[in-house]
N, C-alpha and C positions, 0 to 999 in steps of 0.2 A: 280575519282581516289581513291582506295584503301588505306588505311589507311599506311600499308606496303609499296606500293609505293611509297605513297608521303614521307615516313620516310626516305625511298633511294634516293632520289631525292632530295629532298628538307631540311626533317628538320638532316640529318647528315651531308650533307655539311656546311651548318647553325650552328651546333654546331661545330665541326672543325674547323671555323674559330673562332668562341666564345670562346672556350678554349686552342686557338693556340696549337692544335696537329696536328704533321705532318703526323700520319697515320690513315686511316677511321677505323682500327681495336681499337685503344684507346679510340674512341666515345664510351661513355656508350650507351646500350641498353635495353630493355626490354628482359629478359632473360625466364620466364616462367611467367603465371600470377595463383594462387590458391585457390579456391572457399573452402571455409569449411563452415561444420553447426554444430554446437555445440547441441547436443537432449538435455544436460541437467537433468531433472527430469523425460526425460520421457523415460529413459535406460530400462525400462522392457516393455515399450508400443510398438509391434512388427510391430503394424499397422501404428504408427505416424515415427518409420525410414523407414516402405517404402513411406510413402508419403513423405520425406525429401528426400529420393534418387530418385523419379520418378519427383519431382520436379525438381533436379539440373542436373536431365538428359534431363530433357525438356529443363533448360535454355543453355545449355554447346555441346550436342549433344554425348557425353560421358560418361559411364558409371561409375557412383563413386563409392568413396572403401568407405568401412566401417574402421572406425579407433578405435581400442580397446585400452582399458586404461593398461598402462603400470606398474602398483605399486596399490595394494588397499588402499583406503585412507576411515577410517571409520565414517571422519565427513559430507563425503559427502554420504556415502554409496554405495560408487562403490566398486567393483571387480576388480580383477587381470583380464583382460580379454572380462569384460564388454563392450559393444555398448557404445561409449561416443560422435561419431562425425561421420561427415559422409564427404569426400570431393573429388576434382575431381583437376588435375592438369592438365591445359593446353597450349603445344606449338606452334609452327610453325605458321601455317595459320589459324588456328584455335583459337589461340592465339590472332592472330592481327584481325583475323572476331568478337572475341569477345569484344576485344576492341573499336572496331568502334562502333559497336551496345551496349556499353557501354556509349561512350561519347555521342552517336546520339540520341538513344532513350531512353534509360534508366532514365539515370540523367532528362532529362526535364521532365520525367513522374513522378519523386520522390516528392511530395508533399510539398510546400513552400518552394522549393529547393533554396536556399541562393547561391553557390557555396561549395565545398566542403574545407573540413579544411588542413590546410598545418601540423597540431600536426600528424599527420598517417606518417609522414617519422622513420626510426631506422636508428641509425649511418651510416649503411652502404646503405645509398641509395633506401632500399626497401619502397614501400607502401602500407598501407594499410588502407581498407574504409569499414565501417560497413554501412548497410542493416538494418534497424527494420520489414521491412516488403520486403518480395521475392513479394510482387503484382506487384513491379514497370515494370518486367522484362514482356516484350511485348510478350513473350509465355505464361503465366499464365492470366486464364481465372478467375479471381472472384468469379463468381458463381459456378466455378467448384472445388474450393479450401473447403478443411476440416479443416485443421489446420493451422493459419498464424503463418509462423518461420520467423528470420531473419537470416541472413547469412552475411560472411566478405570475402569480396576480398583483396589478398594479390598478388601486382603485385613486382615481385622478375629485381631487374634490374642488369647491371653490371657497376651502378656509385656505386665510394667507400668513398662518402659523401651527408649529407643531401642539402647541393646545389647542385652539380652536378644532385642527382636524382629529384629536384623538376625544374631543368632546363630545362631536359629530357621531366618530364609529360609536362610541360606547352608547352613547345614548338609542343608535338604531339596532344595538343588542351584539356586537363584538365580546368577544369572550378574549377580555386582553388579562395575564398573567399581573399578581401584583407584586 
């Protein structure tokens, strides 16, 4: 069973009764989930953002935007305009295919993986989990990689506090540290 389905089934009636709402539309959800990569110092290397976007196109199946820097800031030496990030937004089904192959494969392949920390919630229920290294992601070939980035998932929910959203993950199978 599908990740999505078992959420329909299973873990929304589950919480509907755990937060006594009487309608399936007040159950928080996963609303989109957001890969970004931050290039950092390497804004003028033209070769290390396309290896950053041919990577999160491999892992996501979706082609990522480039995110230009809004204001020049001169201690870090960016431009109005400059290459600062690269990311991909994704919903639907694709959303929940990523999640699954987030919790399934991913995490167990992330090295001395502890469980992940409960500090990534912000006020209103969203989370997020940093990456040092994109190897863990079961489309990236090792020996096929030039330059190791990390990158940060931000999954955007519709609980509008830090229990409600960490009730959500765990219940859809998050492996959070105790």
């Amino acid at each position: 069973m599908s990740l999505h389905e078992q959420f329909k089934t299973t873990i929304m009636p589950e919480l509907q009764k755990t937060f006594g709402l009487k309608n399936r539309m007040q159950v928080p959800s996963v609303r989109k989930v957001v890969l970004n990569v931050g290039v950092g110092k390497f804004t003028k290397e033209k070769q290390y953002i396309e290896n950053v976007e041919h990577t999160l196109q491999r892992i996501t199946g979706l082609k990522p935007v480039r995110t230009k820097a809004r204001t020049s800031i001169s201690n870090f030496k960016i431009r109005e305009g400059n290459i600062v990030g690269v990311c991909v937004t994704l919903r639907g089904k694709r959303m929940y295919d990523f999640l699954e192959k987030l919790l399934r494969v991913t995490l167990p392949r992330v090295r001395d993986f502890r469980g992940i920390s409960k500090k990534g919630f912000d006020a209103r229920g969203n989370y997020t989990l940093g990456f040092k290294e994109h190897l863990a992601f079961p489309e990236i070939k090792a020996d096929e990689v030039d330059f190791i980035h990390g990158l940060e998932i931000t999954i955007h929910t519709s609980a509008r506090s830090k229990e409600r959203g960490l009730q959500l993950l765990t219940a859809m199978g998050f492996p959070f540290a105790s």
